[in-house]
C-alpha positions as CSV (number, residue, x, y, z in Angstrom):
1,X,15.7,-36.5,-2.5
2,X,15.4,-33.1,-1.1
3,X,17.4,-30.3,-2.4
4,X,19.5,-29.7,1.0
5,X,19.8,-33.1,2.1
6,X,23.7,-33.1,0.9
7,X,24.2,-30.1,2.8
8,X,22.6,-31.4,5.9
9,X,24.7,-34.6,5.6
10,X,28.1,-32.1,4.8
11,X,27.5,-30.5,8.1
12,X,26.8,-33.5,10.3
13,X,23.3,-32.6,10.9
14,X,21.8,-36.0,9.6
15,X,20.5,-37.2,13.6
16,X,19.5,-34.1,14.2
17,X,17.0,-33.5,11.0
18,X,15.8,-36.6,11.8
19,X,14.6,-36.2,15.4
20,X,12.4,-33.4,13.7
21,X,8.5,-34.7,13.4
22,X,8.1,-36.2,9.7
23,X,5.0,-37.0,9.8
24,X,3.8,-33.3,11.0
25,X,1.0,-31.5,8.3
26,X,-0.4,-33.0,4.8
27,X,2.4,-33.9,2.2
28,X,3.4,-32.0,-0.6
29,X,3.2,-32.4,-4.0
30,X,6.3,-32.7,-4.8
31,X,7.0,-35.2,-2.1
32,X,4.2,-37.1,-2.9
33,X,5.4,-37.6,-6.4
34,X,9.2,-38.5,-5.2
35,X,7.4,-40.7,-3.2
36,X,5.1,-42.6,-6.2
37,X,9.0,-42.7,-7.6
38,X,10.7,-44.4,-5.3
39,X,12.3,-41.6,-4.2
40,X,15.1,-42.3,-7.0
41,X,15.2,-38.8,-8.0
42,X,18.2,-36.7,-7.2
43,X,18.3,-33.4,-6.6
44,X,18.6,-31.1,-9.5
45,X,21.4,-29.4,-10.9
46,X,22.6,-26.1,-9.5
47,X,21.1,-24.0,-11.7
48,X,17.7,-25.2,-10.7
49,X,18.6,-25.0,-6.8
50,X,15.3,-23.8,-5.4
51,X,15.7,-20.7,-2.3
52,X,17.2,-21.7,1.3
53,X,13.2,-20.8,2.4
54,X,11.9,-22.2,5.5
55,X,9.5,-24.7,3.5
56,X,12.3,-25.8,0.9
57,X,14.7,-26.6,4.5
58,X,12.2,-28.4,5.9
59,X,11.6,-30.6,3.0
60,X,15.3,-31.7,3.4
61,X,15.5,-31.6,7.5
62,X,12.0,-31.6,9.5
63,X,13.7,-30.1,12.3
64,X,13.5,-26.7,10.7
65,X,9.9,-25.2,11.3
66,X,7.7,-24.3,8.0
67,X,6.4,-21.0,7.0
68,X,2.9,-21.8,8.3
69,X,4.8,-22.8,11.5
70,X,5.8,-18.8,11.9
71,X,2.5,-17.8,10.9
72,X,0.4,-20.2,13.6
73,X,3.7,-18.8,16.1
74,X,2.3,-15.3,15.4
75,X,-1.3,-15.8,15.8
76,X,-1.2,-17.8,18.9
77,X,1.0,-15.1,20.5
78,X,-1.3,-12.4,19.6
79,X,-4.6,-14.5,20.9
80,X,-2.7,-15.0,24.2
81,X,-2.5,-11.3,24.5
82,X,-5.4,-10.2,23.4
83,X,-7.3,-10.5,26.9
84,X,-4.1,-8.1,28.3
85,X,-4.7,-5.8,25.8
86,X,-8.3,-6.0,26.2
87,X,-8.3,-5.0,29.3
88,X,-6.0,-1.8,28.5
89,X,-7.2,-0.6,25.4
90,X,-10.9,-0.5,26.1
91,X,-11.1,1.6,28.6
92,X,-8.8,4.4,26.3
93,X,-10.3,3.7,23.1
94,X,-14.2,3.9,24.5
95,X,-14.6,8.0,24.4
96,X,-13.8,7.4,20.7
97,X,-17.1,4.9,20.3
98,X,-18.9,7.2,22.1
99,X,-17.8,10.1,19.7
100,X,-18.4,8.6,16.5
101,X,-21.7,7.7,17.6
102,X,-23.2,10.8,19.0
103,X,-21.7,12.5,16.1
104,X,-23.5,10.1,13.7
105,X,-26.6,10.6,15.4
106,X,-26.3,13.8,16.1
107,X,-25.7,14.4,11.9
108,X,-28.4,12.2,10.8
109,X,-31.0,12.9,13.3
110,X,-30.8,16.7,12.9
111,X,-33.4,17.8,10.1
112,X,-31.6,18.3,6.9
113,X,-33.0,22.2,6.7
114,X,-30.9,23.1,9.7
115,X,-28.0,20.8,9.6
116,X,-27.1,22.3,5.3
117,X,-27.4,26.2,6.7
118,X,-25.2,24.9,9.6
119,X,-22.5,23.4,7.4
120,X,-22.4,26.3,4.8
121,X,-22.0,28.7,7.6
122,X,-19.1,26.3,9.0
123,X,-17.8,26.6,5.5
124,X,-18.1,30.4,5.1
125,X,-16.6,30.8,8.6
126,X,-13.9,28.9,7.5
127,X,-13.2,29.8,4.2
128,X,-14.8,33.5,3.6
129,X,-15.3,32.5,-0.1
130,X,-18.9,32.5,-1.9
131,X,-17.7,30.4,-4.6
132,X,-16.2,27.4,-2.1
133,X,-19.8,27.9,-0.2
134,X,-21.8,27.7,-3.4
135,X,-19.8,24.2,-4.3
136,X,-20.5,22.9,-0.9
137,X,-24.3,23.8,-1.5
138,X,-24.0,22.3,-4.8
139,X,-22.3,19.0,-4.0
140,X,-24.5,18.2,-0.8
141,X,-28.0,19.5,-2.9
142,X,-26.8,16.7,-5.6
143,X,-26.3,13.9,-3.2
144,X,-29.7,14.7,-1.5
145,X,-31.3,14.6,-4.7
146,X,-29.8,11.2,-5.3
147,X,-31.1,9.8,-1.5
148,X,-27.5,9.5,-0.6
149,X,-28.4,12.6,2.1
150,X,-27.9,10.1,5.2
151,X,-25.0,8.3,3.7
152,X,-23.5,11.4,3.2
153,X,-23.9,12.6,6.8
154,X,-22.1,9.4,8.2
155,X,-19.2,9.7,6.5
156,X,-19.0,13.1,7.2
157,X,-19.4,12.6,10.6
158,X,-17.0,9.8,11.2
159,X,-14.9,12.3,8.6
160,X,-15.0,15.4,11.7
161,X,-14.6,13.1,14.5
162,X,-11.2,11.5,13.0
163,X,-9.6,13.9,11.7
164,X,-10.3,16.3,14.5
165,X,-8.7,13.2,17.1
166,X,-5.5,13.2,14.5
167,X,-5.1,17.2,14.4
168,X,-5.6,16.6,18.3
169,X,-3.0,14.1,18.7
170,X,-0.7,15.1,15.7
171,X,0.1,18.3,16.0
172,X,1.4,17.8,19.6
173,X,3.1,14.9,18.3
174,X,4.7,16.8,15.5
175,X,5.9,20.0,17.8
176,X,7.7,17.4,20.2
177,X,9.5,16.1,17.3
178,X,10.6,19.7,16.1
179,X,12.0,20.3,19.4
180,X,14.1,16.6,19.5
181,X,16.3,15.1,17.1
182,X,16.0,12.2,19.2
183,X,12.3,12.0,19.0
184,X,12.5,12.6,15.3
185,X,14.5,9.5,15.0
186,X,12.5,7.0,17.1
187,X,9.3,8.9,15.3
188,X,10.2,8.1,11.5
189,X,10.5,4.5,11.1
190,X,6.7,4.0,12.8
191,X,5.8,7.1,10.4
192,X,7.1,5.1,8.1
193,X,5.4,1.9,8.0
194,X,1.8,3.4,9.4
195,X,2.2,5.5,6.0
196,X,3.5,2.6,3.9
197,X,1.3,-0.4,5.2
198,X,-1.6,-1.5,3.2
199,X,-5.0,-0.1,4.1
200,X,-6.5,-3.4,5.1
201,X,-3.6,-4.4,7.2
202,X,-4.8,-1.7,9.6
203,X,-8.1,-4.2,9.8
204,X,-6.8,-7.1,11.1
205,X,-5.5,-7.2,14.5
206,X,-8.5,-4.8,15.3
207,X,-10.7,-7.5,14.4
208,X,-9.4,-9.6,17.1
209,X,-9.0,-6.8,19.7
210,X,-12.4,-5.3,19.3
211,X,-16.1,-6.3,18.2
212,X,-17.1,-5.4,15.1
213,X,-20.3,-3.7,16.4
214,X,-18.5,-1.5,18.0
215,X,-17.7,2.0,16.0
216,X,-13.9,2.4,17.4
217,X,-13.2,-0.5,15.4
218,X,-12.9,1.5,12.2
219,X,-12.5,4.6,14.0
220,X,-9.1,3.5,15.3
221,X,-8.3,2.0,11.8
222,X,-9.1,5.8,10.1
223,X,-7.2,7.4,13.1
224,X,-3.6,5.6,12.3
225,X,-3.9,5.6,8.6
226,X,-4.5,9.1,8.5
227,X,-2.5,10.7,11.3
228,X,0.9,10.8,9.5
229,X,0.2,13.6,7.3
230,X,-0.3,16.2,10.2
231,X,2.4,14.8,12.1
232,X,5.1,15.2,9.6
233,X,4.2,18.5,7.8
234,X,3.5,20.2,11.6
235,X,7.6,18.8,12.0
236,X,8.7,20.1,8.9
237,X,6.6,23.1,9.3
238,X,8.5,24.3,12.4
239,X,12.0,23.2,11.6
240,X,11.4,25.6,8.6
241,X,11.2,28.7,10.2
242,X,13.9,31.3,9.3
243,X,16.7,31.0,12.1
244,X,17.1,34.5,11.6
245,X,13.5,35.0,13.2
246,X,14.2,32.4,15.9
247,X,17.3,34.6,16.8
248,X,15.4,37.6,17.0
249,X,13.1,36.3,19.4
250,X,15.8,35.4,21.4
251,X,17.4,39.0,21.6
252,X,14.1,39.8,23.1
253,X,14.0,37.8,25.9
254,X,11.2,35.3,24.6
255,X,10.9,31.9,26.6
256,X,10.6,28.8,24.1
257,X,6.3,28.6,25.1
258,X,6.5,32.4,23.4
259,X,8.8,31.7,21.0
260,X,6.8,27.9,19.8
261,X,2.6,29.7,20.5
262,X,4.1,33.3,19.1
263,X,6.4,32.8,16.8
264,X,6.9,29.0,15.0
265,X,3.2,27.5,14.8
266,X,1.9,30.8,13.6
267,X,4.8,30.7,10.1
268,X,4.5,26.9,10.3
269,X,0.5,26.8,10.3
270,X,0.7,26.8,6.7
271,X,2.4,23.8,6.2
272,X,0.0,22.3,9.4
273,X,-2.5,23.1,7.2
274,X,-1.6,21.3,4.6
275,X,-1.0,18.3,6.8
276,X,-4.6,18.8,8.1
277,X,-5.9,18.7,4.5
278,X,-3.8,15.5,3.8
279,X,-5.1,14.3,6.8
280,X,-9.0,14.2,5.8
281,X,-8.3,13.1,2.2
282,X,-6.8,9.7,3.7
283,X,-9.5,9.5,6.0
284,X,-12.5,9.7,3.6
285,X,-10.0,7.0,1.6
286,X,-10.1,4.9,4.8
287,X,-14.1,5.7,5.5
288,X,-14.2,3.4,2.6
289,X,-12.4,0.9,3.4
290,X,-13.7,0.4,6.5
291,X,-17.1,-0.4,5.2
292,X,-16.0,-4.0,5.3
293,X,-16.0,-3.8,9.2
294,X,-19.4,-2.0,9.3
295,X,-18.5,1.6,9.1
296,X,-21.8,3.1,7.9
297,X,-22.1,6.0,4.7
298,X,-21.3,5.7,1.5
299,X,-18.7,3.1,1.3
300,X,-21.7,0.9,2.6
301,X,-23.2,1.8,-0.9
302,X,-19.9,1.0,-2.6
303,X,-19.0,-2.3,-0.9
304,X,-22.7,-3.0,-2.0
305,X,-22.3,-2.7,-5.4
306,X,-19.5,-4.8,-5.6
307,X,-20.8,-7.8,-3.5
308,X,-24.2,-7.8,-5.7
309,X,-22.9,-6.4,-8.8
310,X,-25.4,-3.4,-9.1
311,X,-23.4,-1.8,-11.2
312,X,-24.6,1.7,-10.2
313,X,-25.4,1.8,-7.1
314,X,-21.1,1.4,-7.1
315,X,-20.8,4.3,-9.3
316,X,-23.6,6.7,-7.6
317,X,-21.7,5.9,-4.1
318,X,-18.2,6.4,-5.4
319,X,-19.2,9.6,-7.4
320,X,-20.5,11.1,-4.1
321,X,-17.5,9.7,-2.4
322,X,-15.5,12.2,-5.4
323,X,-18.1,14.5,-4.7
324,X,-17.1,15.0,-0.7
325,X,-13.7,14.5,-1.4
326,X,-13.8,18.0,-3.4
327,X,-15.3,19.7,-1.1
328,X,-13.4,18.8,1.7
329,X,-10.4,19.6,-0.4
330,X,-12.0,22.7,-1.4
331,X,-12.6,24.3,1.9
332,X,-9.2,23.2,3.5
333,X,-7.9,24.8,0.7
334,X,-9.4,28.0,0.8
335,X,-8.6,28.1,4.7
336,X,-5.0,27.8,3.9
337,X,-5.2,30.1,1.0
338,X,-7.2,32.8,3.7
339,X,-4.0,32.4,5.9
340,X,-1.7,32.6,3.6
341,X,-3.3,36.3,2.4
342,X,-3.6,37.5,6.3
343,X,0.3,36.4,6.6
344,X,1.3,38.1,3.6
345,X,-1.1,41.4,4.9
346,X,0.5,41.8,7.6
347,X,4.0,41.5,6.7
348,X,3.0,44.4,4.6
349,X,2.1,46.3,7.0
């Protein structure tokens, strides 16, 4: 006997459980062995009362749907819509193919004795520090050295293209939300579970939506894991700034486009900046990840070692992984730390 089949009785329900289909999926264990029984068994005491769960009430009534009954509910719905959304979301999400590609061409294809000067006078231009420039050289001289030159050019590619779509998207995105409570609060809870969902969650409803040939697959993955950082510190980063110097912008006649491009991004570009740093840590985190769905560079290398246990192929991939990672960190880093000295500079002055 089923646990709730008193309950079911109590309530009157008896004709109604049993229209449900009995005979619908394989038996359990459990019933099997009642069954072998004679079905003599009552239900146990209260202490050992299993959970009201949608398995356990279907045991006692068939009417109630089982868990896999939700999960087949979910999957068919989304199938049925996937042509709809097809349709919608490839047109939008093609320029982003098209960018990671060039860009991965474009990074691999360029001889390695202009594209290194190239990124160490990006760096430079971007950071004005000799050390961070000589750590750069360093860090891409030692993956060369290890053949990992390419692999490091893909990620770094995919890297630049992401993160420059999320700075694109969230610092808008994060200004709007400054500027309306109302925004804020329709904003946080899907903040809140794009930061708080599992990394491979991301992967599969993109799966179904998109082939796995095709490089906006992981790109849009990277893109939503990674876009929450910028977006909330660009929000807190402008609801920070002194009232006092929002007031006196007022008393001199600025309009709210003078007061947001003259007065609030540039004391809140510090804290942008450290949601733009955030930003590209998670997305060299997600590079990885999204090897599984054929995102090329190093995580290739990593996924490699795992699946054929080559030991270190795994740990040569995941220390140039590290490797990047400080460098990236490094350079966004010193940018802030440049703005923070320019800031401070002219306040003296």
């Amino acid at each position: 006997m089923a646990s709730y089949d008193g309950l079911f009785k109590f309530l009157g329900l008896t004709d109604w459980c049993s229209g449900g289909d009995q005979g619908s999926g394989p038996m359990s264990m459990a019933a099997l062995l009642a069954q072998t029984k004679g079905g003599s068994e009552e239900a146990g005491s209260f202490w050992s009362m299993p959970l009201p769960s949608l398995d356990n009430l279907h045991a006692a009534c068939a009417a109630f749907p089982q868990t896999r009954d939700l999960t087949l509910g979910l999957e068919r719905a989304f199938l049925s819509a996937r042509d709809v959304l097809r349709v919608v979301l490839d047109p939008l999400t093609q320029p982003l193919s098209w960018m990671l590609r060039e860009m991965i061409w474009l990074m691999t294809a360029t001889p390695w004795f202009i594209m290194l000067p190239l990124l160490l006078a990006l760096t430079w231009l971007v950071s004005r520090s000799w050390s961070v420039v000589g750590l750069v050289a360093a860090a891409l001289v030692t993956l060369a050295f290890v053949d990992h030159y390419t692999e490091a050019m893909q990620t770094l590619a995919i890297i630049f293209v992401c993160a420059f779509i999320c700075v694109l998207f969230g610092v808008p995105i994060g200004i709007a939300m400054s500027r309306s409570d109302r925004l804020q609060r329709i904003m946080t809870p899907i903040l809140d579970m794009l930061q708080t969902l599992p990394a491979f969650v991301y992967l599969i409803p993109l799966i179904f939506l998109f082939s796995v040939t095709e490089p906006k697959l992981y790109g849009i993955a990277i893109i939503l894991y990674a876009i929450v950082p910028v977006i909330r510190l660009t929000d807190l980063g402008i609801r920070l700034v002194d009232r006092d110097v929002i007031e006196a912008a007022d008393a001199f006649g600025m309009t709210k486009r003078q007061k947001l491009f003259g007065v609030q991004i540039p004391l809140a570009l510090p804290n942008i900046m450290a949601g733009v740093n955030q930003t590209i840590m998670m997305s060299l985190a997600m590079v990885v990840i999204a090897s599984l769905v054929s995102a090329p560079g190093l995580g290739v290398l990593v996924l490699r070692g795992i699946r054929n246990l080559e030991l270190g192929v795994g740990l040569v991939a995941g220390f140039g992984i590290v490797l990047l990672a400080i460098i990236l960190d490094r350079v966004t880093k010193a940018s802030l730390a440049r703005l923070d000295a320019s800031k401070s500079s002219r306040r003296g002055a």
